[in-house]
Backbone bond lengths (Angstrom), bond angles and torsions (degrees), N, CA, C in turn:
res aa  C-N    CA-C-N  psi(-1)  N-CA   C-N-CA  omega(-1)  CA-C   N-CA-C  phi
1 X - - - 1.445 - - 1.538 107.11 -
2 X 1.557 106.64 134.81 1.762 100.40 175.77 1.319 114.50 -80.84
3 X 1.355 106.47 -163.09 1.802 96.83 163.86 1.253 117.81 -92.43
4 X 1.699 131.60 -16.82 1.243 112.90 175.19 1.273 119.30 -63.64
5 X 1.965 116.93 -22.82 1.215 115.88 -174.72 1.581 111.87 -87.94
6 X 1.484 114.36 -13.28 1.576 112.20 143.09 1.072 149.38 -54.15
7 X 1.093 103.99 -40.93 2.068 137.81 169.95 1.897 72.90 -54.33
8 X 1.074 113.42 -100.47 1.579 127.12 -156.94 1.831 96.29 -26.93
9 X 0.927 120.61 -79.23 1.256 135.08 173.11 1.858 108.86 0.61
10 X 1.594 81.48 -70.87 1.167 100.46 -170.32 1.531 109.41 -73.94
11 X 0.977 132.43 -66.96 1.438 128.81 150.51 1.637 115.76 11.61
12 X 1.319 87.80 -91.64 2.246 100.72 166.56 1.252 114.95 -25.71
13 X 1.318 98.93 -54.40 1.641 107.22 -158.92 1.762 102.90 -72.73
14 X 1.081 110.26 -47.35 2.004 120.54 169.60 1.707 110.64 -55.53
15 X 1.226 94.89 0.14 1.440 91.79 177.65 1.755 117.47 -113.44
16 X 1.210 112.93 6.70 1.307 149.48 -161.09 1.890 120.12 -108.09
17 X 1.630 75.35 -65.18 1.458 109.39 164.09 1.668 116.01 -3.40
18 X 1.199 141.58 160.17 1.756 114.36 138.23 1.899 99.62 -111.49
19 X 1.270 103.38 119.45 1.503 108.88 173.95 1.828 126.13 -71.55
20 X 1.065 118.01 149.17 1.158 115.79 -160.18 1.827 87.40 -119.40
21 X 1.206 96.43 156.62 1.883 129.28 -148.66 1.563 92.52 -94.02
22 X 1.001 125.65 105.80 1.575 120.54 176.15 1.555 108.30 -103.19
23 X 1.383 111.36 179.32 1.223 127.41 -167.96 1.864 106.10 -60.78
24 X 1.468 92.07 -84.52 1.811 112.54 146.11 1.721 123.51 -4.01
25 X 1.425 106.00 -56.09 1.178 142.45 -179.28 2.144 101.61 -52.01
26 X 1.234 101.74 -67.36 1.630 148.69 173.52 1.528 98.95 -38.28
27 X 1.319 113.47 -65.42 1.870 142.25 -163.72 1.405 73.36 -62.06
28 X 1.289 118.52 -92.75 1.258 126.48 -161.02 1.783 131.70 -17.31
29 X 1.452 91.39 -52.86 1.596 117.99 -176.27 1.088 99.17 -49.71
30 X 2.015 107.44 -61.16 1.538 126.70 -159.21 2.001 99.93 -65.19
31 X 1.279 84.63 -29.14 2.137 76.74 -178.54 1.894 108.41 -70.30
32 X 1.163 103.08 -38.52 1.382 114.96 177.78 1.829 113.28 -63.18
33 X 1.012 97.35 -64.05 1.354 87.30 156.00 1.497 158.33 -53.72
34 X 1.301 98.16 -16.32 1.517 129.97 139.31 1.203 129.21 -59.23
35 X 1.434 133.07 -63.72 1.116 135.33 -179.64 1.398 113.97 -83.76
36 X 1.051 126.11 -31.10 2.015 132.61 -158.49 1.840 93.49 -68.90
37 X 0.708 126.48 -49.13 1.559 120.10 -171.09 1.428 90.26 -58.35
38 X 1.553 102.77 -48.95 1.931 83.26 -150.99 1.181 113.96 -69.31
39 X 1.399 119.43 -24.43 1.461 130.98 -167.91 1.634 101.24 -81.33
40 X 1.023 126.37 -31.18 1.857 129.70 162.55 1.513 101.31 -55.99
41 X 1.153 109.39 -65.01 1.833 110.01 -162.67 1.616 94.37 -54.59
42 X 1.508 131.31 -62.62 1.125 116.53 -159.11 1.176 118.05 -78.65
43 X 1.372 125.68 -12.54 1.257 122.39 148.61 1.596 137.28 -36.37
44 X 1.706 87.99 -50.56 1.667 102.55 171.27 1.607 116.21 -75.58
45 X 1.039 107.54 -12.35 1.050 104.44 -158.16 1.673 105.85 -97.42
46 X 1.205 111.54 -31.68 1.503 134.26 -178.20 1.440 93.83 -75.72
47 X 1.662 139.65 -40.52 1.048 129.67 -166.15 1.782 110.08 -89.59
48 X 1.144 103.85 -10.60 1.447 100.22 164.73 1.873 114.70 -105.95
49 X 0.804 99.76 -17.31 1.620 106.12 153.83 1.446 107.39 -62.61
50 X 1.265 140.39 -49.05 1.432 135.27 159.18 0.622 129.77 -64.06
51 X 1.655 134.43 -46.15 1.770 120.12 156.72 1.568 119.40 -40.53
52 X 1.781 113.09 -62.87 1.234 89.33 161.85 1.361 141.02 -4.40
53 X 1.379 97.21 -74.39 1.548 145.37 -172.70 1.929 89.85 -26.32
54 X 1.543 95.35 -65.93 1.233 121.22 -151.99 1.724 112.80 -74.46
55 X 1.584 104.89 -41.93 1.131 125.34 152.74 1.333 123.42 -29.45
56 X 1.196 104.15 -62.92 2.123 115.36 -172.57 1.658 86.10 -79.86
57 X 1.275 135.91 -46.82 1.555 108.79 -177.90 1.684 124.87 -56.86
58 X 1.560 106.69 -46.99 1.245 102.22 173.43 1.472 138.51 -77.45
59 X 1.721 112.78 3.09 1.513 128.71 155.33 1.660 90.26 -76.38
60 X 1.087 142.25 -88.12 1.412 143.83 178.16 1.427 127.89 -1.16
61 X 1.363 85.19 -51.85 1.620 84.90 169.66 1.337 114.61 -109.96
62 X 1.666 124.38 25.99 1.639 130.22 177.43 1.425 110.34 34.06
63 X 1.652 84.27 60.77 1.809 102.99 154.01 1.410 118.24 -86.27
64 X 1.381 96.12 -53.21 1.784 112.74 -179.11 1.885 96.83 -80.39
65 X 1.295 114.81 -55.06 1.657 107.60 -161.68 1.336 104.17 -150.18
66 X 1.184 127.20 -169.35 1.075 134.78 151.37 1.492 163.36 -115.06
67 X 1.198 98.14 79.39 1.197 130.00 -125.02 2.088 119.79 -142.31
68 X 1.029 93.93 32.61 1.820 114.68 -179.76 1.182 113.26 -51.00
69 X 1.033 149.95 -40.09 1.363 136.81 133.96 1.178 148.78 2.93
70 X 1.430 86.18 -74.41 1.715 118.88 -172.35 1.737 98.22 -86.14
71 X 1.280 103.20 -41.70 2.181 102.21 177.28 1.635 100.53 -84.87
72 X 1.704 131.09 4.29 0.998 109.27 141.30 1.285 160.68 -55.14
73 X 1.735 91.83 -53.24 1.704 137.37 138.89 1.199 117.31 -36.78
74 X 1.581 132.56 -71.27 1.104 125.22 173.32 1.885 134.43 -67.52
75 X 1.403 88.65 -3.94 1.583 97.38 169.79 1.576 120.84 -91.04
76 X 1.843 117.59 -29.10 1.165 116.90 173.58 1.785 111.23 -101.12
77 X 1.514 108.32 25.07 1.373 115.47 160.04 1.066 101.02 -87.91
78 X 1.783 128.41 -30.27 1.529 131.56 -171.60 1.071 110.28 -80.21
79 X 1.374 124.55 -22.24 1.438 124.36 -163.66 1.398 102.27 -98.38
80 X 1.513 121.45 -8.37 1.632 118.73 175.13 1.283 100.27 -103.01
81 X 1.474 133.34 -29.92 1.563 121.04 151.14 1.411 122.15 -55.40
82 X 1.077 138.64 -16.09 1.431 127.32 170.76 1.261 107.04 -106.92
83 X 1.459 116.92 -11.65 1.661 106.80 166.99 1.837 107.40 -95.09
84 X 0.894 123.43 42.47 1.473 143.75 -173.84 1.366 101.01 -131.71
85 X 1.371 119.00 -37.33 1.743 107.20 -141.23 1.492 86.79 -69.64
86 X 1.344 134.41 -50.20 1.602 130.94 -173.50 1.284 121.67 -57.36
87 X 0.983 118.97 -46.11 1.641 112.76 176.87 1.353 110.07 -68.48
88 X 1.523 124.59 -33.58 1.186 121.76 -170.39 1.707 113.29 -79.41
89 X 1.685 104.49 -41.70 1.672 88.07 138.91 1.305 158.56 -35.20
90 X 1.380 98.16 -57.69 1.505 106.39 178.93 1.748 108.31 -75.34
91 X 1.262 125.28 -29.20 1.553 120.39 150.63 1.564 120.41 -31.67
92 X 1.521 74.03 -66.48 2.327 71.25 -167.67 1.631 106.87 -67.28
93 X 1.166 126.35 -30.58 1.465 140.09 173.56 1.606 99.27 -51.74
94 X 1.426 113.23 -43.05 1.643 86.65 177.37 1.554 115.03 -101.24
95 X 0.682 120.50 21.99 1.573 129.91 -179.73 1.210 99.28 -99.32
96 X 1.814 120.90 -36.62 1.411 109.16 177.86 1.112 104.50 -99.81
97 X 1.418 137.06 1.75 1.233 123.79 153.86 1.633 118.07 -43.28
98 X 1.709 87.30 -63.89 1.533 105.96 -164.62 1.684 120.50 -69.55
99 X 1.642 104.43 0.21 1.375 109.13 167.50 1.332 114.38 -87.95
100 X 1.506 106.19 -39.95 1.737 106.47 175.49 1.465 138.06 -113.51
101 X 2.039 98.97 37.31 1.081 105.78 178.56 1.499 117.21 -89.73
102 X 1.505 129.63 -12.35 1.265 131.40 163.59 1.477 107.91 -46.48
103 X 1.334 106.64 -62.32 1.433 99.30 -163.63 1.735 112.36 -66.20
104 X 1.086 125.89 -48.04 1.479 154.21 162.13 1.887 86.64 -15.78
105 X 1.501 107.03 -93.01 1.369 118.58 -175.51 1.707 124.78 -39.76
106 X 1.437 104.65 -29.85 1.260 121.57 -178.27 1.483 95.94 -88.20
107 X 0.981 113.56 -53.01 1.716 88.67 -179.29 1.264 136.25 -107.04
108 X 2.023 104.07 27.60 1.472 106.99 164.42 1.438 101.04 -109.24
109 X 1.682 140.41 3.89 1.456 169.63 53.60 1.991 75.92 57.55
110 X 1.580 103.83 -104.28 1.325 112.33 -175.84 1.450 117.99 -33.67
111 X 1.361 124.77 -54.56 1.243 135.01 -146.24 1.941 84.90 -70.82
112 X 1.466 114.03 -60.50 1.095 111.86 167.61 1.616 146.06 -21.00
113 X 1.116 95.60 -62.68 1.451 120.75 179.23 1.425 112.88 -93.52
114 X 1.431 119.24 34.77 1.262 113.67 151.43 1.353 124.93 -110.15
């Protein structure tokens, strides 16, 4: 057997395995869990700030109707929803920082000092 057919071997077999939960492992989760909401919400949130967006342009220029006015209005409602989506991120981002930095510090604290 060569080693690529070891590499493979071994590979399979690590996939089989039952893995054990490390500290590192832990950090990780807790960072993810921090960030993953916020980065979903402002995602959604930025993408309907652009439809908007998109919405008030194509009344504006009487794609959909006719109606310039109203896709004026509804286009710089879009443009203050997507000029929102960042701050309103980085808000909730530190709030969940600051909820799960005890644990965070305490157990990269550990991870450290071993």
């Amino acid at each position: 057997m060569n080693a690529i057919e070891a590499k493979n071997v071994e590979h399979i077999r690590n996939q089989y395995t039952a893995k054990e939960t490390t500290k590192l492992d832990e950090l990780r989760a807790l960072d993810r869990q921090v960030k993953r909401p916020v980065t979903v919400f402002s995602y959604i949130f930025g993408t309907i700030g652009s439809l908007v967006l998109g919405t008030g342009m194509c009344l504006a220029m009487k794609v959909i109707g006719d109606m310039m006015t109203v896709g004026i209005a509804v286009g710089l409602a879009g443009i203050v929803l997507c000029g929102l989506t960042y701050p309103i991120y980085k808000g909730i981002l530190k709030a969940r920082k600051k909820k799960y930095a005890e644990k965070i510090l305490a157990l990269s604290d550990s991870i450290l000092n071993q």
